[in-house]
N, C-alpha and C positions, 0 to 999 in steps of 0.2 A: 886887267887883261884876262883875257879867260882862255885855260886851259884843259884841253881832249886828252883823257887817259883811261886806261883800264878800268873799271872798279876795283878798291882794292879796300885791306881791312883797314885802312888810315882814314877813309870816306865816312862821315856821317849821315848814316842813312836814315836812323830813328827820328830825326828833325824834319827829313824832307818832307812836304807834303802839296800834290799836284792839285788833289782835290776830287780828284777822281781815286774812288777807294781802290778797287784794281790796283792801278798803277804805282799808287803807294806802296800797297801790301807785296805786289812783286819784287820791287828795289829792296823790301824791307825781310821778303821772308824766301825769297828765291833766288833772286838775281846773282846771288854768287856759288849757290848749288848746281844753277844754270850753266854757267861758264867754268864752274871745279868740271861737272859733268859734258862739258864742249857742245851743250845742247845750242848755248849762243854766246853770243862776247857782248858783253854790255858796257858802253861808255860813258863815261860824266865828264857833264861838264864843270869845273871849278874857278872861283877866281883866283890868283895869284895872290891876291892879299890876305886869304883864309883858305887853303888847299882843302881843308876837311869839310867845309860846304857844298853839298851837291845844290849846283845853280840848275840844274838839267841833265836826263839821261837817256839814251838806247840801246833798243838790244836790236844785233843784227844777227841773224841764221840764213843757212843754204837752206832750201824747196824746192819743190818744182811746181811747175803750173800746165795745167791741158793750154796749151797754143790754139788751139780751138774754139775757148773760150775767151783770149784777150780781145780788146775790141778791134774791131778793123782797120780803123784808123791806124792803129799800134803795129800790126801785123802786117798789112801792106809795106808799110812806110819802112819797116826794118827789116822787112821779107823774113821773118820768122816762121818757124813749120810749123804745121799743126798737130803735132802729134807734142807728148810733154817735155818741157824745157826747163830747165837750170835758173833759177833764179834767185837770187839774193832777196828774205823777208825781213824788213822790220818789223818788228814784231811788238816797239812798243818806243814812245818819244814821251816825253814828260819833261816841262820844264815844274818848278818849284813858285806856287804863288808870289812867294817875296819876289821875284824876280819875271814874271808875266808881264807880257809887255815892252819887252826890252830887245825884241828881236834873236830872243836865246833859239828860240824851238829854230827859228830858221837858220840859223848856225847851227844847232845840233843837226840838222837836217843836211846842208852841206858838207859837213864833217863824215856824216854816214855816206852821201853821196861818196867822197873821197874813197874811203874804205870800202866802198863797194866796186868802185874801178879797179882799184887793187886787188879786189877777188877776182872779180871776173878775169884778168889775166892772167891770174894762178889756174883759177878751176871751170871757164868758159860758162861764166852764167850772164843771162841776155836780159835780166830786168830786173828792178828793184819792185816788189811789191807790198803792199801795207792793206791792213786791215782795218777801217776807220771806225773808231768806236761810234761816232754817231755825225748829225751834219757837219757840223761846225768844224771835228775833224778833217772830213772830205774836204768840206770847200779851204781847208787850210791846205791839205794836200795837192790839190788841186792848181792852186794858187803857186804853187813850184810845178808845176807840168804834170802831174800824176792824171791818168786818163780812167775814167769809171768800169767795170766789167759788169758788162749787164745784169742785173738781180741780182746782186750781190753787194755786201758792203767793201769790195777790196778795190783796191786801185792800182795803177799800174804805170810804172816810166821804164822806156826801152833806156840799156847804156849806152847806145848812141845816141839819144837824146838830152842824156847828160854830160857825155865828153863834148858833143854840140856846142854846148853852152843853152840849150832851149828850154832846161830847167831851172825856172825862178827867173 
């Protein structure tokens, strides 16, 4: 059974490895500077039967984004202004090779969904947006409703699109 919680110092993080060096070296030499510092909250995932394995992790932070800039499609459909808005960033998802494949990313990815509804009610933010390190990320993103912004590698899902249910 796999469980969503904080980062904390009971987590083995020296073990994890995504494979992508970035995303290692963050969980390993930031991620809890990040969240000591409230720059973002970062979550793992664990399984129940070894709580100290990170199976997969994110970090989610507040931004904002030129409305201006979202794609059409996005900005029609949720009548968003265009001037800058409030958004929830992931800023970074990583499951662990030993465990690729197994549907983790796409439950970390719901899991942040959650938590980003939950912000958005606190602090009126109108989109989740991500940064894709390269294709394969996108078209992962994408594949849960994340919509492209033109020239750029970010993407983009309005919170009505996810309380919808029309993400993933």
């Amino acid at each position: 059974m796999i469980r969503f919680c904080a980062l904390g110092p009971q987590h083995d993080r020296a073990s994890f490895r995504n494979g992508v060096d970035s995303l290692d070296r963050y969980l390993r030499e930031s991620a809890t500077q990040a969240m000591r510092k409230r720059l973002s909250a970062v979550v793992v995932a664990t399984d129940s039967g070894d709580p100290r394995e990170i199976l997969g992790y994110y970090a989610l932070a507040a931004t904002e984004i030129d409305g201006s800039r979202l794609p059409e499609s996005v900005r029609r459909s949720e009548r968003l202004p265009t001037h800058s808005i409030g958004t929830v960033i992931l800023g970074r998802l990583a499951v662990d090779k030993r465990h690729q494949g197994r549907g983790i990313g796409g439950r970390l990815l719901a899991n942040a969904f959650r938590r980003s509804i939950a912000a958005a009610s606190l602090i009126g933010t109108t989109c989740v947006v991500v940064d894709a390190l390269d294709e394969r990320a996108a078209r992962f993103y994408e594949s849960f409703g994340f919509v492209r912004i033109r020239d750029s590698s970010r993407l983009v899902i309005a919170m009505q699109s996810i309380v919808a249910g029309s993400a993933g």
